[in-house]
C-alpha positions as CSV (number, residue, x, y, z in Angstrom):
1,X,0.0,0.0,0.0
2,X,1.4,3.6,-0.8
3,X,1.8,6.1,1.7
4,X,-1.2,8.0,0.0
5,X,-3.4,4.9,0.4
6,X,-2.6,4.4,4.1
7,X,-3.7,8.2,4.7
8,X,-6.5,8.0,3.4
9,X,-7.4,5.0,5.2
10,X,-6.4,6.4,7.9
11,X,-8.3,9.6,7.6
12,X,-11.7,7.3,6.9
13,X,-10.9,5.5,9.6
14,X,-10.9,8.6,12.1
15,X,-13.7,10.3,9.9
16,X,-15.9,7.1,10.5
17,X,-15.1,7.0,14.2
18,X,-15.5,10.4,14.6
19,X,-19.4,10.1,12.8
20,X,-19.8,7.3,16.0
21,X,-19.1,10.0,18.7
22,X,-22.0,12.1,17.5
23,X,-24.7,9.4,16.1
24,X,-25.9,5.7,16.2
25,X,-27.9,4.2,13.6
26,X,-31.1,5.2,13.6
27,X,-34.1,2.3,14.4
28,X,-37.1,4.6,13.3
29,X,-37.8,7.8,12.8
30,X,-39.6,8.2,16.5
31,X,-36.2,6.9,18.7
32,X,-34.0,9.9,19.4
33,X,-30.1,9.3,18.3
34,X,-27.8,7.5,20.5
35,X,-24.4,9.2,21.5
36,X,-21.4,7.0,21.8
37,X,-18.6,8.0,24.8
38,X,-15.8,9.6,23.7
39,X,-13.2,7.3,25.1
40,X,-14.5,4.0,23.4
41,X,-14.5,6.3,19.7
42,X,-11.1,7.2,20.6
43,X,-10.2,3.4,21.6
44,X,-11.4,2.6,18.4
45,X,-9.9,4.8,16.3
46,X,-6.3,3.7,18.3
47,X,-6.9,0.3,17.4
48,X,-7.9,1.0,14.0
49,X,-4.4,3.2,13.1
50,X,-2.6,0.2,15.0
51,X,-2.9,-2.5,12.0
52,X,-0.1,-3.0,9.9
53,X,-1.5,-1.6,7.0
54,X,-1.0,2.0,7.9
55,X,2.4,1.6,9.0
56,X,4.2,-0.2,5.7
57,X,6.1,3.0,4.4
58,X,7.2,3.9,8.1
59,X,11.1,4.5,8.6
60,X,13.1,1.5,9.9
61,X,14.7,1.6,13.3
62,X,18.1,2.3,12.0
63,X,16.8,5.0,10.0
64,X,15.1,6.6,13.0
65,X,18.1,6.4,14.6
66,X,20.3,7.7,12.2
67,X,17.5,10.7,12.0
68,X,17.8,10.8,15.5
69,X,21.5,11.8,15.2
70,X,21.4,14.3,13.2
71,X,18.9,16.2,14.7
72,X,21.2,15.9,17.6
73,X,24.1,16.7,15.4
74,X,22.0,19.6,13.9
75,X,21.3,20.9,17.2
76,X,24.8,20.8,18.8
77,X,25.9,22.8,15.7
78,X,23.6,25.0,15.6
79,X,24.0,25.6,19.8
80,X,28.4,25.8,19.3
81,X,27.8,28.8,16.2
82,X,25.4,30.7,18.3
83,X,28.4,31.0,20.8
84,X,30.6,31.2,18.7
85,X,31.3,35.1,17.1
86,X,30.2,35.0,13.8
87,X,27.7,32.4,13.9
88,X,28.6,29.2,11.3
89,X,31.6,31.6,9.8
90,X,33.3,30.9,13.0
91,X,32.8,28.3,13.8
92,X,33.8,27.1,10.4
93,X,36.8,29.3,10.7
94,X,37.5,27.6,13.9
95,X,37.7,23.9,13.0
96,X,39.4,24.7,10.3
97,X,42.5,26.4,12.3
98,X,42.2,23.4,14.6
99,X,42.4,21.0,11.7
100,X,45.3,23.3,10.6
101,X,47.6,23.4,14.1
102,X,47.1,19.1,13.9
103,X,48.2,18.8,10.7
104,X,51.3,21.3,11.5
105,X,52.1,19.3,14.8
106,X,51.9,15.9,12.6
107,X,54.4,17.0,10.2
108,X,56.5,18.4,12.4
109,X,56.9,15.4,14.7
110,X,55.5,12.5,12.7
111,X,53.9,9.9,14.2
112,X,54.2,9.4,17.8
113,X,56.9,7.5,19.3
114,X,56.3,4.4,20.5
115,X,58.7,3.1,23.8
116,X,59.9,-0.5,22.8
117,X,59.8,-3.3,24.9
118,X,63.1,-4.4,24.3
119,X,65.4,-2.9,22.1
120,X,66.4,-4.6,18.8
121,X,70.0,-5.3,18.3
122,X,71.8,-4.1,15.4
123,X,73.0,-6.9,13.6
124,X,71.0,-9.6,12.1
125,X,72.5,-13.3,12.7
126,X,74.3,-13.0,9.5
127,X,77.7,-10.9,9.4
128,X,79.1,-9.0,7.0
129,X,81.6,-6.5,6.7
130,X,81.2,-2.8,6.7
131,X,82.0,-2.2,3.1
132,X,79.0,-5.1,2.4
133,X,76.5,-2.3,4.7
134,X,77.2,0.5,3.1
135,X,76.7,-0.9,-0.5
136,X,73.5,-2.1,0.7
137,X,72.6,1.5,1.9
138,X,73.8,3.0,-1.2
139,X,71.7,0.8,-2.9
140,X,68.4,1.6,-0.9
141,X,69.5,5.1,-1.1
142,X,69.8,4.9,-4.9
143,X,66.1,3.4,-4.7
144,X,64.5,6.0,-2.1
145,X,63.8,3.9,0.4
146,X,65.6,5.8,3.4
147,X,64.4,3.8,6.5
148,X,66.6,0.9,5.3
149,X,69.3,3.5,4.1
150,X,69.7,4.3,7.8
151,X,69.3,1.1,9.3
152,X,72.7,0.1,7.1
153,X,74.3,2.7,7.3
154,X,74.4,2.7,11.2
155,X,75.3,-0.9,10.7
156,X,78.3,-0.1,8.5
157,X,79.4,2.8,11.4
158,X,79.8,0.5,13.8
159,X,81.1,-2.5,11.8
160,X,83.7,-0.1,10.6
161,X,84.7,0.2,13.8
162,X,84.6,-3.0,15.5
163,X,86.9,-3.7,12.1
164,X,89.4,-0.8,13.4
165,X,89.4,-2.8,17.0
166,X,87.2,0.4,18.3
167,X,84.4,-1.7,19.5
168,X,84.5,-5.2,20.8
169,X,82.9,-7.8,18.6
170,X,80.4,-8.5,21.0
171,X,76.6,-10.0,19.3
172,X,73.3,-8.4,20.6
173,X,74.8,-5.0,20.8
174,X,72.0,-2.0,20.3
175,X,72.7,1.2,18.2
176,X,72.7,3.0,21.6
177,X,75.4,0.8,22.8
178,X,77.7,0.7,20.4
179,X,77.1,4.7,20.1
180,X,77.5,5.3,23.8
181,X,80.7,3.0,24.1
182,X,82.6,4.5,20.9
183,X,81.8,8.2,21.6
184,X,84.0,7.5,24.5
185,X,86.8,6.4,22.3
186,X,86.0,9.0,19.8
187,X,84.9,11.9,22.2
188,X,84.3,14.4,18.6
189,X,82.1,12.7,17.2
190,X,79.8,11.3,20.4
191,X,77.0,13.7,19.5
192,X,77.0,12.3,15.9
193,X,77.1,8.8,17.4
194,X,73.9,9.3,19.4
195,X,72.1,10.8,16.9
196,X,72.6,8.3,14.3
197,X,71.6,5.8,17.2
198,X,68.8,7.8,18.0
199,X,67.8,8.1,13.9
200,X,68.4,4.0,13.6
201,X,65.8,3.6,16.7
202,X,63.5,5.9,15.1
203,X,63.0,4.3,12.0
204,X,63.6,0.9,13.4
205,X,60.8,0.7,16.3
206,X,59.7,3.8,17.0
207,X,57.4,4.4,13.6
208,X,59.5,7.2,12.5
209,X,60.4,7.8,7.9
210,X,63.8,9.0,7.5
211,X,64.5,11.3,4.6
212,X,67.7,12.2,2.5
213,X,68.8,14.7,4.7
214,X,68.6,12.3,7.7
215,X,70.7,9.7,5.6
216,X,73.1,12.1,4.7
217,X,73.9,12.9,8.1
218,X,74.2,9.2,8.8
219,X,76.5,8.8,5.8
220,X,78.5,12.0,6.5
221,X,79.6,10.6,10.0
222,X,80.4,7.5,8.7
223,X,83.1,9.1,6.3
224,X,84.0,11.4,8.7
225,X,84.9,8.4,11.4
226,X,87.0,6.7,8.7
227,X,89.4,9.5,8.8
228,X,89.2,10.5,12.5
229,X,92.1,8.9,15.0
230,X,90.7,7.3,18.3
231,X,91.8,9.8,21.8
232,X,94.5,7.5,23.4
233,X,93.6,8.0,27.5
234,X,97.4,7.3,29.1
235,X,97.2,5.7,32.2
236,X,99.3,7.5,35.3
237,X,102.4,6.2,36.5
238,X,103.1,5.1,39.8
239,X,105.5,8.2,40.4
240,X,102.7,10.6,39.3
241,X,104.1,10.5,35.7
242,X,101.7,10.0,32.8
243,X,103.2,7.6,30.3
């Protein structure tokens, strides 16, 4: 049945129920008409709209409840640009600037850091030598792919230096190990040492993209520690002379 179809049922339904609130049928033309109460016509009438029939083309519950939301959405809106200055300009304005400052603060400092569990060491079971690292970071440089630029590069650092007898050989080692324990050989360059670390833990576990300027850095130290002489700490004699 059409919604047009159900009204008008519906609206002969009440007419004929109304028509039983004012008259009964007649038995002769002598008998005076008989009223009907109010409340039974209006029973009626209830239990007439009731049937199925006039409710086919009523909204489903989901879509009452989505109407329900946004009238409630509607509302809220309407209620946050009246106090707003400017009305729905402002408020416009508004969540836009918002949307703005989060997109500026997610740029800026990427995706949050996560703390890791454990920390993952810097060698995979498989060795290789420092000059094997850095062709494989050449080669993910040469492709884009910067996170694994860095991870080798790092590796090749401190390869390179276990290689020059800087650095034990010692498996299981992190990047903030190995940073922390040559920066004390090579004192100049233990900022640079921690923050390649700190770059190799970012993009390892801590859901941080490197770029080319980060692998640049990476790659920068690396040359420069090639060339750089450990600082010798002499060890004091027992008359008070340093040897």
């Amino acid at each position: 049945m059409s919604l047009t179809g159900g009204v008008l049922t519906a609206a002969s339904a009440m007419s004929g129920a109304a028509r039983l609130t004012a008259f009964a049928p007649r038995g002769s033309g002598d008998e005076p008409p008989v009223t009907v109460p109010r409340d039974p016509a209006r029973e009626a009438a209830r239990r007439e709209l009731a049937k199925r029939m006039y409710h086919e083309n009523d909204p489903s519950l989901f879509q009452r409840a989505l109407n329900a939301f946004w009238e409630w959405l509607g509302k809220l809106l309407a209620k946050a640009a009246s106090a707003t200055p400017g009305g729905s300009l402002g408020l416009l304005a508004v969540v836009l600037c918002v949307i703005a400052v989060l997109a500026a603060l997610w740029w800026r400092l990427g995706a949050p850091r996560r703390s890791p569990a454990a920390a993952v060491p810097l060698f995979d079971e498989r060795p290789r030598t420092a000059a094997e690292h850095r062709a494989a970071a050449d080669a993910h440089a040469a492709q884009g792919h910067w996170n694994q630029a860095v991870q080798e590069r790092m590796r090749a650092i401190v390869r390179a230096l276990e290689e020059r007898a800087l650095l034990d050989v010692r498996p299981g080692r992190t990047a903030d190990e190995a940073a922390a324990e040559a920066g004390r050989a090579l004192p100049a360059h233990a900022d640079g040492l921690h923050a390649a670390a700190r770059h190799f833990d970012d993009v390892t576990y801590g859901g941080r993209t490197a770029d080319q300027q980060t692998y640049q850095r990476v790659a920068r130290l690396d040359s420069d520690l090639e060339r750089t002489r450990p600082t010798l700490v002499n060890s004091a004699a027992p008359d008070g002379k340093t040897g």
